[in-house]
C-alpha positions as a Markdown table, in Angstrom:
| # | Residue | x | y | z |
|---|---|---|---|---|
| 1 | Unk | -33.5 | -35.3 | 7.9 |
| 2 | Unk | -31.9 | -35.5 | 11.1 |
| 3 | Unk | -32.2 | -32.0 | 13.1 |
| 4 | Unk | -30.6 | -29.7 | 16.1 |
| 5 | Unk | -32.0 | -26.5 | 16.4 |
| 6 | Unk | -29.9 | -24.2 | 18.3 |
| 7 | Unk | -31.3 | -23.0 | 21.8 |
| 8 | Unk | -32.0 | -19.4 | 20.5 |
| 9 | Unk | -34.0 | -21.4 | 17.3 |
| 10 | Unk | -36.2 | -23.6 | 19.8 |
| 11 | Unk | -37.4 | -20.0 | 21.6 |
| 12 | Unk | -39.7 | -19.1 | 18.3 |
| 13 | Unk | -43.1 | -19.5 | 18.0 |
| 14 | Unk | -43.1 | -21.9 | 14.9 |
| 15 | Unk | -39.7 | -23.6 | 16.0 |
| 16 | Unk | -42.2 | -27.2 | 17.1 |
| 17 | Unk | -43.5 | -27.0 | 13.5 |
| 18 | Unk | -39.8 | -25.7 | 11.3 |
| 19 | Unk | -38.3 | -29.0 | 12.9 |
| 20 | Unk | -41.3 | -31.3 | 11.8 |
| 21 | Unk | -41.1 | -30.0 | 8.1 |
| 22 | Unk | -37.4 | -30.6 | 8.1 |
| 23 | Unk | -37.8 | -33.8 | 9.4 |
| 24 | Unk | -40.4 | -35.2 | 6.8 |
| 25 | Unk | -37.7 | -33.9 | 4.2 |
| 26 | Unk | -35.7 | -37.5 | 2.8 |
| 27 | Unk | -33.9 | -34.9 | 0.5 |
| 28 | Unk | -34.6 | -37.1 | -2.1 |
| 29 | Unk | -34.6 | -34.2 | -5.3 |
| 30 | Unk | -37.7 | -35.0 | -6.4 |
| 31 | Unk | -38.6 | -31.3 | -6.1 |
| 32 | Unk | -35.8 | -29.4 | -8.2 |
| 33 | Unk | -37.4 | -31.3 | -11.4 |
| 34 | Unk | -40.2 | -29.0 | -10.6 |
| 35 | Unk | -39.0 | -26.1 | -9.5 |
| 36 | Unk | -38.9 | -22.9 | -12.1 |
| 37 | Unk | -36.0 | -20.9 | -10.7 |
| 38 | Unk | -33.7 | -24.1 | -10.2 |
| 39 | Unk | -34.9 | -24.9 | -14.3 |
| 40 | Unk | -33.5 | -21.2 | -15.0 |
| 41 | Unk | -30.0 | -21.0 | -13.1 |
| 42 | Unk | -29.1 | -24.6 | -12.3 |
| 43 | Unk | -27.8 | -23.9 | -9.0 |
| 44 | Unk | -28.5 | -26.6 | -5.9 |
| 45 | Unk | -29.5 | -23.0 | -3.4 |
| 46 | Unk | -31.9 | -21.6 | -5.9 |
| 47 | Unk | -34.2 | -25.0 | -5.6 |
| 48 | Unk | -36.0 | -26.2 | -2.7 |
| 49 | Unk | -33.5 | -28.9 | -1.3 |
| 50 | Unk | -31.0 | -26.0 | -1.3 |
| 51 | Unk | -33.4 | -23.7 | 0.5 |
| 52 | Unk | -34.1 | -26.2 | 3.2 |
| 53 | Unk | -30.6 | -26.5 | 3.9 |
| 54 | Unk | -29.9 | -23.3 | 4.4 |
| 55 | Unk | -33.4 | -22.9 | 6.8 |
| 56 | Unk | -31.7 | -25.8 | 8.9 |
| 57 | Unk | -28.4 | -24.4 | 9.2 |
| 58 | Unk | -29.8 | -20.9 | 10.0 |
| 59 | Unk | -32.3 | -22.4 | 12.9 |
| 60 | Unk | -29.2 | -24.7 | 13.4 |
| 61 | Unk | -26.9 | -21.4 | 14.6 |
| 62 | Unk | -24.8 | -21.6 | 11.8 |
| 63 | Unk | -23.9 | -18.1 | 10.1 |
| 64 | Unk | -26.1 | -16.3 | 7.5 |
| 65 | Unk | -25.6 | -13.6 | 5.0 |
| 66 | Unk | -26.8 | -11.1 | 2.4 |
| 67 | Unk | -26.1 | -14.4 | -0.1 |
| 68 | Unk | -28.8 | -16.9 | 1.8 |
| 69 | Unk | -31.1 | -14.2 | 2.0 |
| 70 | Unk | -30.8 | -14.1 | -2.2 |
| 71 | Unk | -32.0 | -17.5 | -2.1 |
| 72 | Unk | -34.8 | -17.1 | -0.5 |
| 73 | Unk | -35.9 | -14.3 | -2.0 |
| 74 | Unk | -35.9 | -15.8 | -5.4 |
| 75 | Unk | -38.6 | -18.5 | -4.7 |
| 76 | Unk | -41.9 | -17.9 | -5.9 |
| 77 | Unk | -43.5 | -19.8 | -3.5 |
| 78 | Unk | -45.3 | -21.4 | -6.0 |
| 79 | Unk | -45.8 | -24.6 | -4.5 |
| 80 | Unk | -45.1 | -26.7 | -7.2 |
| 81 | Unk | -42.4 | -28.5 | -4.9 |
| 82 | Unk | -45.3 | -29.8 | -2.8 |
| 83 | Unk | -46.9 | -31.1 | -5.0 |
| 84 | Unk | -44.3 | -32.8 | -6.4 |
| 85 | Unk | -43.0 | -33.7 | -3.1 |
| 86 | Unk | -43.8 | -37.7 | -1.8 |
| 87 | Unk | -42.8 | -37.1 | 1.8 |
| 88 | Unk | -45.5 | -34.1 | 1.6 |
| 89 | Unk | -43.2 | -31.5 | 3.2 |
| 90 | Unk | -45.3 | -28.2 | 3.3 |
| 91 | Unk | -42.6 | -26.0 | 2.1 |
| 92 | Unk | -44.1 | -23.0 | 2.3 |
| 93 | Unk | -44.6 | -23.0 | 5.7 |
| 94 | Unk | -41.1 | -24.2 | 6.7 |
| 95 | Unk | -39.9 | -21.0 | 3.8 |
| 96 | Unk | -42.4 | -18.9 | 6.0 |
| 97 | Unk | -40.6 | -19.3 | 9.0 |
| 98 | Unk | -37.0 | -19.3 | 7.5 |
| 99 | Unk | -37.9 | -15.8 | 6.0 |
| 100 | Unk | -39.1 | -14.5 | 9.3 |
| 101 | Unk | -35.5 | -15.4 | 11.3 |
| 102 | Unk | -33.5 | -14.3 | 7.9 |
| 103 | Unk | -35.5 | -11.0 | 7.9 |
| 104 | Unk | -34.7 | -10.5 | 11.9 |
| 105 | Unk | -31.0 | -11.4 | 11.2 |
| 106 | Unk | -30.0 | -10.2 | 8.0 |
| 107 | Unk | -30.6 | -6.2 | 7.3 |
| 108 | Unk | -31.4 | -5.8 | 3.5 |
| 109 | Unk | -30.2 | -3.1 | 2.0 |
| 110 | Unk | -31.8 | 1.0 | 2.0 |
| 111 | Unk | -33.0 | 0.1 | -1.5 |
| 112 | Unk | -34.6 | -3.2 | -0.8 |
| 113 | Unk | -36.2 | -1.6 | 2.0 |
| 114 | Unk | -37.5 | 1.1 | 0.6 |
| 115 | Unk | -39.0 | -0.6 | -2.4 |
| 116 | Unk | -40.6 | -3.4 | 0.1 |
| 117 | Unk | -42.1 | -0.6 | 1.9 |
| 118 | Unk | -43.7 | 1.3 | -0.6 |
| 119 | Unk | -45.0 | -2.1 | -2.2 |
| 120 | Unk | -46.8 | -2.7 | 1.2 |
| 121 | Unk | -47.7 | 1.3 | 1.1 |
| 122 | Unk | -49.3 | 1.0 | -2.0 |
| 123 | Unk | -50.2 | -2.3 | -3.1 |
| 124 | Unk | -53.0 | -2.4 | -0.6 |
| 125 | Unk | -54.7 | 0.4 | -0.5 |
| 126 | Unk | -57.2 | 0.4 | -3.9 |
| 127 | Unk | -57.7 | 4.1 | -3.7 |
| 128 | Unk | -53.6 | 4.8 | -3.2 |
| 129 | Unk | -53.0 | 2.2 | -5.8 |
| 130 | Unk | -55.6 | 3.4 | -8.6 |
| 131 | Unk | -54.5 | 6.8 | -8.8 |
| 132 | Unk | -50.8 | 5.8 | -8.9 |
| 133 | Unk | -51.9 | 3.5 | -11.5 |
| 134 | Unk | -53.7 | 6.5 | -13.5 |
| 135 | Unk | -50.6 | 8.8 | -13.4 |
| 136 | Unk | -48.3 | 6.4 | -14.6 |
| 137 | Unk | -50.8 | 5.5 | -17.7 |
| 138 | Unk | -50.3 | 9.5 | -18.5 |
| 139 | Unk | -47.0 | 8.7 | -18.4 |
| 140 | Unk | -46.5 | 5.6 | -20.0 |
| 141 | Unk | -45.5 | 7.0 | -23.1 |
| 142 | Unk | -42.8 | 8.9 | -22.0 |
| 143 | Unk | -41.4 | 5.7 | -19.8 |
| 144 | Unk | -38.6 | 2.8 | -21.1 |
| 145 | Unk | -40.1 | 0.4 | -22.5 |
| 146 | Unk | -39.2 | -2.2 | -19.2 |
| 147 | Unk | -41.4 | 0.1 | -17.1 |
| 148 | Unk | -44.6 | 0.6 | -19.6 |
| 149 | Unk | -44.7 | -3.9 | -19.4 |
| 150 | Unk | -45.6 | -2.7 | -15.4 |
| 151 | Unk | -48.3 | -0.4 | -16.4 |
| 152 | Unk | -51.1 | -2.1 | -17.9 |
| 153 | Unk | -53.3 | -0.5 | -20.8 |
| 154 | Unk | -56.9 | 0.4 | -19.8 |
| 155 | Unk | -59.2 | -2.9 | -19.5 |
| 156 | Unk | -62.5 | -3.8 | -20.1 |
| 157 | Unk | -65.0 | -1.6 | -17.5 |
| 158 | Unk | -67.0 | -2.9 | -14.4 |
| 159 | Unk | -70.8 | -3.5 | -15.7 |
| 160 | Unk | -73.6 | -3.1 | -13.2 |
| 161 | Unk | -74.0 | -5.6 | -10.2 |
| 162 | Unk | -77.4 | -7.0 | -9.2 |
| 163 | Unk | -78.8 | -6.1 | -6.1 |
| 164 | Unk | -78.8 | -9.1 | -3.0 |
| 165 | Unk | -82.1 | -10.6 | -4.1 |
| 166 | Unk | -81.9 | -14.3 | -3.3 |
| 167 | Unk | -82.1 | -16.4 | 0.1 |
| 168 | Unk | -78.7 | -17.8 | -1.1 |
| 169 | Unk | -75.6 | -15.3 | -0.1 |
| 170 | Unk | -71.9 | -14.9 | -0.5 |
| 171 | Unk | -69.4 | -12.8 | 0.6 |
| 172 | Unk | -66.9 | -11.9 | -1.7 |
| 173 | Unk | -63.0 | -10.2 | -1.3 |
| 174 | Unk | -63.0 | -7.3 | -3.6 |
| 175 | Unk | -59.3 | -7.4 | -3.6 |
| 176 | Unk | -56.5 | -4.5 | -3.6 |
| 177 | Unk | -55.7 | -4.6 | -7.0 |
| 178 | Unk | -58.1 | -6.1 | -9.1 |
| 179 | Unk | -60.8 | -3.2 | -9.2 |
| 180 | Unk | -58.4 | -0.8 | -11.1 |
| 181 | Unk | -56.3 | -3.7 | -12.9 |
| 182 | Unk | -59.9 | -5.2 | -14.5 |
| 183 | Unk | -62.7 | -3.6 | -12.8 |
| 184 | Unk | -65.4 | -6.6 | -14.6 |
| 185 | Unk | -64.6 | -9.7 | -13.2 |
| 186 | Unk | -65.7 | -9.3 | -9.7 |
| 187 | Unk | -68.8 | -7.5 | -11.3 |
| 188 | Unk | -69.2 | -10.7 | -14.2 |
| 189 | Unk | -69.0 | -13.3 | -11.0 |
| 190 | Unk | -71.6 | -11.1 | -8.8 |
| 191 | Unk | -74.2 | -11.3 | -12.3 |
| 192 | Unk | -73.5 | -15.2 | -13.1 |
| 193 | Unk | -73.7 | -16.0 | -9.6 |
| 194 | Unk | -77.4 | -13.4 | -9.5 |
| 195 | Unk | -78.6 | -15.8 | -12.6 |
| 196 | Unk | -78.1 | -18.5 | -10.4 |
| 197 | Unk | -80.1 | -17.8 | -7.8 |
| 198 | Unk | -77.0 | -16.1 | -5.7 |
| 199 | Unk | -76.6 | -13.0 | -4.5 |
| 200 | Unk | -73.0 | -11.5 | -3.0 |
| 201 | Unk | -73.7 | -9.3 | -0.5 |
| 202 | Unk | -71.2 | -6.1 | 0.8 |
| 203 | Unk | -68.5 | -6.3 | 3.5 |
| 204 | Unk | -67.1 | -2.9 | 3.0 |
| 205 | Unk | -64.8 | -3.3 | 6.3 |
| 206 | Unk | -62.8 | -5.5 | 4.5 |
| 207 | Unk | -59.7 | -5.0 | 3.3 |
| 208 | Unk | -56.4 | -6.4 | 1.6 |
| 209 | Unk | -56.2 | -10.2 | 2.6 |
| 210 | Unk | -52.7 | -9.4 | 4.0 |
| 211 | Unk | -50.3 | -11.5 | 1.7 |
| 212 | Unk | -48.8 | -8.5 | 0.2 |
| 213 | Unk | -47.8 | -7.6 | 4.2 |
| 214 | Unk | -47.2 | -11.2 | 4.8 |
| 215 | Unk | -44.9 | -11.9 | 2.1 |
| 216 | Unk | -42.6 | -9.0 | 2.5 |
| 217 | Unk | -41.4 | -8.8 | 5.8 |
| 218 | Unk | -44.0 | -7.9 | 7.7 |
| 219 | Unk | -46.1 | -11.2 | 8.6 |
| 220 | Unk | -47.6 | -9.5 | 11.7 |
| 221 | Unk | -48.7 | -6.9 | 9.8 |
| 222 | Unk | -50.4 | -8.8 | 7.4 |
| 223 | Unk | -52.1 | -11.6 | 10.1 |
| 224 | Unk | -53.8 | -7.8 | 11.4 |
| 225 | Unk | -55.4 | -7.6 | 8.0 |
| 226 | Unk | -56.4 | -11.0 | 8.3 |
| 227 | Unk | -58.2 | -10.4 | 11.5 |
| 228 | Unk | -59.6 | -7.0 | 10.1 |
| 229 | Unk | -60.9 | -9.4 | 7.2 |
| 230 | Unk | -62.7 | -11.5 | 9.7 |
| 231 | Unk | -64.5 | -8.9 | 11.8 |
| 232 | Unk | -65.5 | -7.1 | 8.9 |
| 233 | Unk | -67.1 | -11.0 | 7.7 |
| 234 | Unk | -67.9 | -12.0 | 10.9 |
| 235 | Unk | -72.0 | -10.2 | 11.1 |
| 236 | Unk | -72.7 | -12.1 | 7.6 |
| 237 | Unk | -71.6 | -15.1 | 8.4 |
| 238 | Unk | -73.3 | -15.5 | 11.5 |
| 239 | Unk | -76.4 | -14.3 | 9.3 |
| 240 | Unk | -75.9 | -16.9 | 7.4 |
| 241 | Unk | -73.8 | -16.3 | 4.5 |
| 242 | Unk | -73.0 | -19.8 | 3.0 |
| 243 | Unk | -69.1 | -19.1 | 1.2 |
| 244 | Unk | -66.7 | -16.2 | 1.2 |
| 245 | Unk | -65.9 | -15.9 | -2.8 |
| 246 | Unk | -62.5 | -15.0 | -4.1 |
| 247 | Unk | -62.2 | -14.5 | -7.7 |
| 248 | Unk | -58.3 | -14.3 | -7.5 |
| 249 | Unk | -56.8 | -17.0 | -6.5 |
| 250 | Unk | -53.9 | -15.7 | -5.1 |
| 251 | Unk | -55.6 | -14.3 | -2.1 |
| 252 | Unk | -58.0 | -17.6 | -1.9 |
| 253 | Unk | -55.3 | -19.3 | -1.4 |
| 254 | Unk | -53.5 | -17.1 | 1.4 |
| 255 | Unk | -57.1 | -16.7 | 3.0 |
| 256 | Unk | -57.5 | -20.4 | 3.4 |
| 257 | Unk | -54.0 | -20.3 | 5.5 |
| 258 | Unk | -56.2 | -17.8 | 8.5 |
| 259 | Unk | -57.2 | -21.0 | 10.5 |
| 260 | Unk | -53.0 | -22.1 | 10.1 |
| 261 | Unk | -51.8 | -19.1 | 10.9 |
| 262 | Unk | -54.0 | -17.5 | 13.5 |
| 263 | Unk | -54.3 | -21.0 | 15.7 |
| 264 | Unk | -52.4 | -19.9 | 18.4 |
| 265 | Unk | -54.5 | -16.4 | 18.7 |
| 266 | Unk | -56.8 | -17.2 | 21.8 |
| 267 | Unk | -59.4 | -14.7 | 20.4 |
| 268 | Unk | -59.3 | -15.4 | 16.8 |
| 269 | Unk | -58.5 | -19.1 | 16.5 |
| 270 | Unk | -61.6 | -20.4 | 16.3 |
| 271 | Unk | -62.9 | -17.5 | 14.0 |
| 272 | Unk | -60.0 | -18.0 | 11.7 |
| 273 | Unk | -60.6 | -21.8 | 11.2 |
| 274 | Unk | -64.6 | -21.0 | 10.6 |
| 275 | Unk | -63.2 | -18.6 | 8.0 |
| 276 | Unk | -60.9 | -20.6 | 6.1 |
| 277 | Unk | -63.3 | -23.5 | 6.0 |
| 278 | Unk | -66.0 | -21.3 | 4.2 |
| 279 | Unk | -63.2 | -19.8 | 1.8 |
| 280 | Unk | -64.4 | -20.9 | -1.8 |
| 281 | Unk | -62.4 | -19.6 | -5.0 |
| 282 | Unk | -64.9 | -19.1 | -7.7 |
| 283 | Unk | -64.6 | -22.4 | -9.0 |
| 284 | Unk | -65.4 | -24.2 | -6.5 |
| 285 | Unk | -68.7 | -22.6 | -6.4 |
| 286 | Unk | -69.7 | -22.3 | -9.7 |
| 287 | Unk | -68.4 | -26.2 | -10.2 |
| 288 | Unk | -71.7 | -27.3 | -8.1 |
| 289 | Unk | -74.4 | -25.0 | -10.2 |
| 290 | Unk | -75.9 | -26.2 | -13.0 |
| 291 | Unk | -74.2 | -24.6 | -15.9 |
| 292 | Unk | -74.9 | -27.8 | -18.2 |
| 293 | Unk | -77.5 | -26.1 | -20.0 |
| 294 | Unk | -75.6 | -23.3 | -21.2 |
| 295 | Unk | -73.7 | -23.1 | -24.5 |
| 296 | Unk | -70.7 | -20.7 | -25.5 |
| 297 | Unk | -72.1 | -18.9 | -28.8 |
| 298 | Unk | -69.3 | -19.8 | -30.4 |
| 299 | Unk | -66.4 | -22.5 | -30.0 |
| 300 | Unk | -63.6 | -19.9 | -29.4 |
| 301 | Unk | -59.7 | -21.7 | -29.1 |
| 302 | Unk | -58.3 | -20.6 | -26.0 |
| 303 | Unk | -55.9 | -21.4 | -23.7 |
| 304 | Unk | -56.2 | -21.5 | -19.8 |
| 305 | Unk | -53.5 | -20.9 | -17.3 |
| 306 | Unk | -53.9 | -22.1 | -14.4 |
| 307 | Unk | -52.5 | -20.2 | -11.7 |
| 308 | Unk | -50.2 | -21.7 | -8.5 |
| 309 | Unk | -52.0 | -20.5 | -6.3 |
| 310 | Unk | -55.3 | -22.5 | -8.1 |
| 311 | Unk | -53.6 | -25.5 | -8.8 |
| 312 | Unk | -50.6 | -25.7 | -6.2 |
| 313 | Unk | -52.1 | -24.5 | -3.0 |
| 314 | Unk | -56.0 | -25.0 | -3.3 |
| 315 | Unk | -55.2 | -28.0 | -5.5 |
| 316 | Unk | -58.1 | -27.3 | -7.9 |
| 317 | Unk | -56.6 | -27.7 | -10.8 |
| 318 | Unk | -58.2 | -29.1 | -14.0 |
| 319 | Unk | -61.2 | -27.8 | -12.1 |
| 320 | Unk | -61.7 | -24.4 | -14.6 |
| 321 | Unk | -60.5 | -26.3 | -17.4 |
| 322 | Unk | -64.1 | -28.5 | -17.0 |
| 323 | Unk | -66.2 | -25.9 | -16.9 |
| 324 | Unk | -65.2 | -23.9 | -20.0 |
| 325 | Unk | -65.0 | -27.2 | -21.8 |
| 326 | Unk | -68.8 | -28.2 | -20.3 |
| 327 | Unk | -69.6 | -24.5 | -22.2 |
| 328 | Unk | -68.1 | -25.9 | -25.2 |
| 329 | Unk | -64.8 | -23.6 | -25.3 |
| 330 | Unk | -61.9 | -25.3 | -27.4 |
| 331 | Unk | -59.1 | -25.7 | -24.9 |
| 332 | Unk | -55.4 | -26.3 | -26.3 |
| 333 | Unk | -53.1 | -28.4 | -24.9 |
| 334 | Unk | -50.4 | -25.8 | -22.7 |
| 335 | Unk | -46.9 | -27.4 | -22.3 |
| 336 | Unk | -45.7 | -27.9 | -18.6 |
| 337 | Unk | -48.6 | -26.1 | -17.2 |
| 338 | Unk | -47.5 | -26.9 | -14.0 |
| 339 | Unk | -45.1 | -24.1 | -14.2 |
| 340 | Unk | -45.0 | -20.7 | -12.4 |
| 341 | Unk | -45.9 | -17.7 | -15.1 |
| 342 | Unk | -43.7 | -15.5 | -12.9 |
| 343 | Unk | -46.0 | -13.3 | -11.6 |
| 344 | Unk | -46.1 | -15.1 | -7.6 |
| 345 | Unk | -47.5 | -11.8 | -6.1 |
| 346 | Unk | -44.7 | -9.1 | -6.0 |
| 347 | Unk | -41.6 | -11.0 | -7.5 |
| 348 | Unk | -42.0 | -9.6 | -11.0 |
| 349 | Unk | -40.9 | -6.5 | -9.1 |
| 350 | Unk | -38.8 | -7.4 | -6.7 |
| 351 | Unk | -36.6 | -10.1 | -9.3 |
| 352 | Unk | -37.6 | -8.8 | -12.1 |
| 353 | Unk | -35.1 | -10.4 | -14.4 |
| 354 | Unk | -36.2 | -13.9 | -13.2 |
| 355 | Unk | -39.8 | -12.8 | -13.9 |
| 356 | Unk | -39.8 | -11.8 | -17.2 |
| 357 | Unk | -37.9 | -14.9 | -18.6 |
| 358 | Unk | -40.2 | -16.9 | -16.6 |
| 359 | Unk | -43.1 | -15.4 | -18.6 |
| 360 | Unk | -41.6 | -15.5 | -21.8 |
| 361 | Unk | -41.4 | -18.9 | -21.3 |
| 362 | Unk | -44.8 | -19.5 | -20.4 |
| 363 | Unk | -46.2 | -17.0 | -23.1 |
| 364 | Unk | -44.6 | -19.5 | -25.6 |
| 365 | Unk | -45.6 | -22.7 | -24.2 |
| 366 | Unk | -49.5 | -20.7 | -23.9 |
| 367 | Unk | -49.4 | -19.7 | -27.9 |
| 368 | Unk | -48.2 | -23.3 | -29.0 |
| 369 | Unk | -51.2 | -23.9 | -30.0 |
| 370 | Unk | -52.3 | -21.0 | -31.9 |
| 371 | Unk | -55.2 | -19.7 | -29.4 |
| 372 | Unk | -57.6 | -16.7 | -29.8 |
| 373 | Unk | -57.4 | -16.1 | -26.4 |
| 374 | Unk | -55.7 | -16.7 | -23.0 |
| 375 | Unk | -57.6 | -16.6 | -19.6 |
| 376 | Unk | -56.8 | -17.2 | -16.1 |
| 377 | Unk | -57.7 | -17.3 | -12.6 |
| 378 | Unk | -55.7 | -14.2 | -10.8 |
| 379 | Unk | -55.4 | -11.1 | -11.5 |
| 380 | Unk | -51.4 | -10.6 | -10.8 |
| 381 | Unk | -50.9 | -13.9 | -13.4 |
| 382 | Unk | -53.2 | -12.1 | -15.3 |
| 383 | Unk | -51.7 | -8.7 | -15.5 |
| 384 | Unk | -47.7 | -10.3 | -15.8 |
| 385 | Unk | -48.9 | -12.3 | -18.8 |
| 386 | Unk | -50.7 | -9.1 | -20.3 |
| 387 | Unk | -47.7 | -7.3 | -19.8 |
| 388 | Unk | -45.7 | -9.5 | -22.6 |
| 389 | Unk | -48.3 | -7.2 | -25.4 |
| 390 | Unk | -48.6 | -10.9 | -26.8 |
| 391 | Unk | -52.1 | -12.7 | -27.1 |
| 392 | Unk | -54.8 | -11.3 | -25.2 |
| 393 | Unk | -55.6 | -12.1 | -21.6 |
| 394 | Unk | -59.0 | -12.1 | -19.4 |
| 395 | Unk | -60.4 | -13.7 | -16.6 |
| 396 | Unk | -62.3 | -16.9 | -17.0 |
| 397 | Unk | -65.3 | -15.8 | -15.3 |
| 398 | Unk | -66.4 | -13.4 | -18.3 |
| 399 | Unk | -66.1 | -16.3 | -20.5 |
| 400 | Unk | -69.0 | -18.0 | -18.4 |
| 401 | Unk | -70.6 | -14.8 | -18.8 |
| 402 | Unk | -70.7 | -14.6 | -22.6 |
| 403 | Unk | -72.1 | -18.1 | -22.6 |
| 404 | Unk | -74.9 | -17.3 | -20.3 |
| 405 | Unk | -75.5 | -14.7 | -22.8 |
């Protein structure tokens, strides 16, 4: 794709690495086959060639609106474009960049801005978020039934954690949401990874992994969590700590981005990098142990969805799929599995509409085959599909559990 930024375009901090991406781009189509939000509304804008094209005419000086800034605001991100793509255009990055000019040159309205700020105000910050999230289960009853999908019922509760016992450590991200959302699944990974011969060990300086920040408008904001993030992990890992765990794959994958994003930060490039390269999501770890010996103690049907950010971005999937079937779970086949659930971080609030369909879609193509239960691999994915009051939803990790039991 032939390119001429304008001179005020060539002046930003990524405009070396916007005009690479669009110049890998053969605008072939390839990636609207893919793509859920081009599937729903059949418009050329609302699918990744479309948003490309507008990115290059906004970095080429042309005009912009209220209307390209709709576009871009209805991807997911989900990636599944990239994967799709054979030129290997890294979309996301180029989308990262567009939204960043858009955002400087397009004001979004008092509403949009309100509601982006008070996802970043809340979103977080666990304590902030967790007693919002216990008012509005008071309230639920008393809410339309739109907003009570948003509020999810009481989940299973957090279990002990082992102490740090063994030579073998791991740092792990607690996560914003995920200790009020379903308090058990970082405390199910810390006792399957303590029964095999792992311990995670306490960071208590770290924070949000600054995608929330990142993907609303604020991307400095959200590269200072990320440098929070790796001062607060910085002690263990010089101590030796041999993987920094994420048990939500959303923020594994956004973490793995630090050594990307941060290259140009003269006192936390080389940090960053040394970060992202220890980054593991779950899987990855528990993939290497020897879990061959254990049985589930029953052969339950279920039904895995495997999250974007699992199998778009870290490109791992299949990967949880192999280990519940190695524990002798019953897996059903799920219907173009390569598609987004809806869920992609904050979009089931901020385009709601799209978001719902998008998981009523999934939900169906999930049940097809008549499963006891559905698990996943991220807590938003796993909260959005909850929300649907369909088929039950947990994370994979207390599956491993109940076989080790």
């Amino acid at each position: 794709m032939q390119t001429n930024l304008s001179d005020e375009a060539r002046t930003l901090a990524r405009a070396k690495e916007a005009e690479d991406i669009l110049r890998s781009c053969v605008h072939c189509g390839f990636c609207n086959a893919t793509c859920p939000t081009y599937q729903l509304l059949g418009n050329e804008l609302d699918g990744p060639r479309g948003r490309i094209y507008l990115i290059k005419q906004m970095l080429e000086g042309e005009p912009v609106t209220d209307k390209t800034q709709l576009h871009l605001d209805r991807c997911l991100t989900c990636r599944n474009c990239e994967t799709t793509c054979p030129s290997g255009v890294t979309y996301h990055a180029l989308l990262d960049i567009g939204r960043a000019e858009l955002d400087r040159r397009v004001r979004r309205s008092a509403r949009e801005r309100m509601l982006r700020k008070g996802l970043r105000v809340v979103i977080p910050r666990p304590v902030v978020f967790d007693t919002l999230l216990k008012a509005g289960r008071l309230a639920r009853p008393l809410m339309p039934h739109a907003l009570q999908q948003k509020i999810p019922a009481k989940t299973i509760a957090a279990k002990s954690r082992p102490t740090a016992r063994h030579a073998r450590r791991v740092l792990m991200l607690e996560g914003c949401v995920q200790p009020s959302l379903s308090p058990n699944t970082n405390a199910a990974a810390a006792r399957v990874l303590d029964r095999l011969g792992i311990s995670v060990i306490d960071a208590p300086r770290a924070g949000c992994c600054g995608a929330t920040d990142y993907h609303l408008d604020a991307q400095e904001a959200g590269l200072m969590r990320a440098r929070r993030n790796i001062d607060a992990w910085w002690p263990a890992i010089e101590a030796g700590a041999e993987a920094i765990l994420q048990t939500a794959s959303g923020c594994g994958a956004f973490v793995k981005e630090y050594g990307h994003l941060l290259r140009d930060d003269p006192h936390y490039a080389a940090k960053a990098a040394r970060v992202s390269t220890l980054t593991r999501d779950l899987v990855e770890v528990l993939g290497a142990e020897p879990l061959d010996a254990l049985h589930a103690g029953e052969r339950r049907r279920i039904a895995f969805h495997c999250p974007c950010t699992l199998q778009h971005a870290q490109k791992l999937g299949g990967a949880v799929e192999a280990i519940l079937a190695r524990l002798g779970y019953d897996l059903t086949a799920v219907p173009d599995a390569h598609l987004c659930c809806g869920s992609a971080g904050t979009y089931s609030i901020t385009q709601p509409a799209l978001s719902t369909q998008l998981r009523d879609r999934k939900m169906d193509a999930l049940e097809s085959g008549a499963p006891e239960m559905i698990v996943t691999a991220n807590i938003g994915c796993q909260t959005h599909l909850a929300g649907a009051g369909r088929t039950g939803v947990r994370h994979w990790i207390e599956l491993v559990e109940d076989a080790m039991r």
